[in-house]
C-alpha positions in Angstrom: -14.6 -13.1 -9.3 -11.1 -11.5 -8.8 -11.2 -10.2 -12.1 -13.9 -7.9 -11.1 -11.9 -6.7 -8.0 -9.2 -5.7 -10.4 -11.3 -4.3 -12.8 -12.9 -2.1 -9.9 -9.9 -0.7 -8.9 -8.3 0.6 -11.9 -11.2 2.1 -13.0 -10.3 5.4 -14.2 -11.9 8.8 -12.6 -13.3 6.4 -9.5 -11.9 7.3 -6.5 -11.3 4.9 -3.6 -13.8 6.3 -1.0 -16.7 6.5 -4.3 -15.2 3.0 -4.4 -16.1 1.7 -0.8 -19.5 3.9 -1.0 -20.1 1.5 -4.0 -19.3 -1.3 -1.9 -21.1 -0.1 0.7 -24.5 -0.4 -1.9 -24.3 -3.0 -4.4 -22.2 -5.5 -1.7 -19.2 -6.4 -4.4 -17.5 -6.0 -6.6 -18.9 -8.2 -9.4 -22.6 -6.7 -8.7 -20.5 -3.5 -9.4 -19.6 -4.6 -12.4 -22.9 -6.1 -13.2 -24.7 -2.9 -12.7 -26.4 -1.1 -15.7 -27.0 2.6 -15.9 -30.0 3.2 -14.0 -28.5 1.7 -11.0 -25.6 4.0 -10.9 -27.9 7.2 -11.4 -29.9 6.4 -8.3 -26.1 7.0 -6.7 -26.2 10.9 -5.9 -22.9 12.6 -6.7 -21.9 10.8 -9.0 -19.8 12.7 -11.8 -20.6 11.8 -15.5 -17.2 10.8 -15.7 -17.6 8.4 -13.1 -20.4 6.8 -14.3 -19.2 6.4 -17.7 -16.0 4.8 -16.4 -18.0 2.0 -14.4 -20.3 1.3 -17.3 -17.1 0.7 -19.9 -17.3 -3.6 -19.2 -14.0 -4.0 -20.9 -12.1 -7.0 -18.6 -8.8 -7.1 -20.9 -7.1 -5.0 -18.7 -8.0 -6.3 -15.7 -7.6 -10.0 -17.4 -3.4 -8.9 -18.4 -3.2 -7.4 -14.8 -4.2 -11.1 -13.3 -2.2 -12.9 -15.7 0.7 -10.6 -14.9 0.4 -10.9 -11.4 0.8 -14.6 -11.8 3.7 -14.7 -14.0 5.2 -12.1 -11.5 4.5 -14.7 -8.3 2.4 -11.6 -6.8 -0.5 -13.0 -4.7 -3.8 -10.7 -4.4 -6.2 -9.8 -1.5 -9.7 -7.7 -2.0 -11.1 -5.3 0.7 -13.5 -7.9 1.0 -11.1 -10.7 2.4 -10.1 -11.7 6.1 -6.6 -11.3 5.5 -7.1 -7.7 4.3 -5.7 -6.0 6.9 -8.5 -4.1 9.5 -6.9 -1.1 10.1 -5.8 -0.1 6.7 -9.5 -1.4 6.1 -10.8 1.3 8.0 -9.2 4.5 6.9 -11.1 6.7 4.8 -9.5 5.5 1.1 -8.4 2.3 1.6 -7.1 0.6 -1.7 -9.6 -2.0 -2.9 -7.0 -4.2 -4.2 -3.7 -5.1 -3.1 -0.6 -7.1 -5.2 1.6 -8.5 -3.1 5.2 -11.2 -2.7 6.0 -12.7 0.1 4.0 -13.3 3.2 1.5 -11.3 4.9 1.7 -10.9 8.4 -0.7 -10.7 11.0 -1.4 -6.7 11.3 -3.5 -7.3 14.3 -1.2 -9.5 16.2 1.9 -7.6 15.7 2.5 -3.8 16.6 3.3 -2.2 13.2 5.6 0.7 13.1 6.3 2.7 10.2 9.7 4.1 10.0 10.1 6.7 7.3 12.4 9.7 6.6 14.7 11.1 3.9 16.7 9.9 1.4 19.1 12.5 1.6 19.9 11.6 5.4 22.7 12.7 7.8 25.1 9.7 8.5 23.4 10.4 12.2 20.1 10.3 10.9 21.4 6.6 9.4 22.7 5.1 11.8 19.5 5.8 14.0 17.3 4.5 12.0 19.0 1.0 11.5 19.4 1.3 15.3 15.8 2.1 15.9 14.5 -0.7 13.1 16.2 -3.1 15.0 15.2 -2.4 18.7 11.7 -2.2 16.8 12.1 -5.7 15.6 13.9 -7.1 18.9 10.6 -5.9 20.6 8.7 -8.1 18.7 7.5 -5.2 16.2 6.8 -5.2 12.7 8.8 -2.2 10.5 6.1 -0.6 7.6 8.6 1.5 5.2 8.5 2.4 1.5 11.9 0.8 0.6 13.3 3.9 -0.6 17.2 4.9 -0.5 18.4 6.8 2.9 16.4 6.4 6.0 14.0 3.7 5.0 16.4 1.4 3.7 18.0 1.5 6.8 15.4 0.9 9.0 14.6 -2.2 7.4 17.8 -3.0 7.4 18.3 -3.1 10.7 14.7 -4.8 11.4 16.3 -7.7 9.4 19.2 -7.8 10.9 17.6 -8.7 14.5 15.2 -11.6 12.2 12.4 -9.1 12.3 8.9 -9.3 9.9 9.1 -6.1 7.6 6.5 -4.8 5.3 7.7 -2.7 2.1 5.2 -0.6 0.7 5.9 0.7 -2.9 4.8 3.3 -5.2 5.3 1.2 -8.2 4.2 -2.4 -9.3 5.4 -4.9 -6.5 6.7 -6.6 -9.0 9.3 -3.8 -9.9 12.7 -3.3 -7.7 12.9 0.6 -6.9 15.3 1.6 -6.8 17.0 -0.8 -9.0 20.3 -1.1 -6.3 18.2 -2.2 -3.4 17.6 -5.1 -5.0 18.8 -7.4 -2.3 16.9 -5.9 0.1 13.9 -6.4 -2.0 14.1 -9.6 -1.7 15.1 -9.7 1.7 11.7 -8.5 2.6 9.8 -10.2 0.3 11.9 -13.5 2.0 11.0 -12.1 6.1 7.9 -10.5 5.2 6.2 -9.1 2.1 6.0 -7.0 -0.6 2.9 -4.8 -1.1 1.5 -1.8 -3.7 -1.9 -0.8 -5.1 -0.8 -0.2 -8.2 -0.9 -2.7 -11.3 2.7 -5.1 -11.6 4.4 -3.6 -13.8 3.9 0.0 -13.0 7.0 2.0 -13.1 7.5 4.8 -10.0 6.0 7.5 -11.1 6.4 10.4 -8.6 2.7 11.4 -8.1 2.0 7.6 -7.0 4.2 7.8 -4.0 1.8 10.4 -2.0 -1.0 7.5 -2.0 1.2 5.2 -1.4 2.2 6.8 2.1 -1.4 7.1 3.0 -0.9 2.6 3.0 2.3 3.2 5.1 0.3 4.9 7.9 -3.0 2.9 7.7 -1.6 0.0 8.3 0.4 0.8 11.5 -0.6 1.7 15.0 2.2 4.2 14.9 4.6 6.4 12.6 8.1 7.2 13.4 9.7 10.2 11.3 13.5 9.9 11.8 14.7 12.7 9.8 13.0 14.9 7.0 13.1 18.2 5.6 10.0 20.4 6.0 9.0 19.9 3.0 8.9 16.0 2.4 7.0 12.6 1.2 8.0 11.8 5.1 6.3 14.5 6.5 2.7 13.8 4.1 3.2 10.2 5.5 3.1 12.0 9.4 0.2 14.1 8.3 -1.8 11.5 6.9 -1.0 9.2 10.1 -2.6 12.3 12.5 -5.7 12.2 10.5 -5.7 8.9 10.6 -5.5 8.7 14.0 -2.4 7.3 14.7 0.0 8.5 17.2 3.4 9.7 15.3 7.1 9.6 17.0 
């Protein structure tokens, strides 16, 4: 049942690849659940933490985050479903949940591009990357960004201005418009494309969850383009994490 998706991937101390090893052994995510002690012990390395956190049965949480998503109008997809997309599928900690509005496009049909970059950006660095959203789009691309102010606002921006899908990936709940003032293009791509985050609706944007949200960014594209960035940036992690994924970066 969904419920034990949800309840799988919040569990606290359980990472995402311990996660997919899980997977990989009991099949699901409500034999997961189901499990009693002895099963998880026969797992090695396996923390006591971990095991204590997969054997607490609680389902309120999970049960509010489902009701939540519903009142919110997020829709749901598990690791285990077709329309989870393959590539994001396949990267080492893939999320095993994902909320999201909107509609998901095909990730295999479509070449999917993140754009990413600064939010302190040069008026150059801007106007490039509304240029280079929308030459992405016209060429029948798909734009991945993380909705943020500066370059990545831009870039989808400009993808929607030549009537292209975009994908928004957030480091909050999808459900919550960060930052507030890009409201309008919130629902822009939510209205040409979707919506998507890991994370729980209702989560606010805590800073530490953007660094796992970037490693979404890049596993769902065949390619990343940095537009601008200071050495020292969420872009650059998002580059970094696209190399070892595999992915070619522009």
């Amino acid at each position: 049942m969904l419920v034990h998706w949800i309840w799988l991937a919040h569990r606290a101390k359980v990472g995402d690849k311990v996660k997919m090893e899980l997977l990989r052994v009991f099949g699901g995510a409500e034999e997961i659940y189901a499990a009693e002690a002895d099963a998880f012990s026969e797992i090695s390395g396996l923390s006591s933490e971990v095991r204590n956190s997969l054997l607490d049965k609680n389902l309120a949480t999970a049960e509010k985050n489902l009701e939540d998503a519903r009142k919110a109008g997020l829709s749901i997809i598990t690791v285990a479903d077709d329309a989870y997309p393959v590539r994001l599928k396949h990267i080492p900690d893939p999320p095993t949940v994902l909320y999201y509005k909107g509609n998901l496009p095909d990730f295999e049909a479509l070449p999917m591009i993140g754009v990413v970059g600064t939010r302190k950006a040069s008026a150059y660095g801007l106007n490039t990357a509304r240029r280079l959203g929308y030459q992405i789009a016209k060429c029948g691309g798909t734009v991945v960004s993380g909705l943020a102010d500066g370059i990545d606002a831009m870039a989808m921006s400009g993808a929607l201005n030549a009537s292209g899908t975009v994908v928004g990936v957030l480091g909050c709940g999808a459900d919550v418009v960060y930052p507030a003032k890009n409201r309008y293009l919130f629902e822009e791509t939510a209205r040409y494309g979707c919506i998507l985050s890991e994370f729980a609706p209702g989560t606010p944007p805590n800073k530490f969850n953007f660094p796992r949200r970037n490693r979404i960014i890049s596993g769902l594209c065949s390619g990343v383009l940095v537009v601008e960035a200071p050495e020292k940036s969420g872009a650059l992690i998002t580059a970094n994490l696209a190399l070892e994924q595999g992915r070619d970066v522009f």
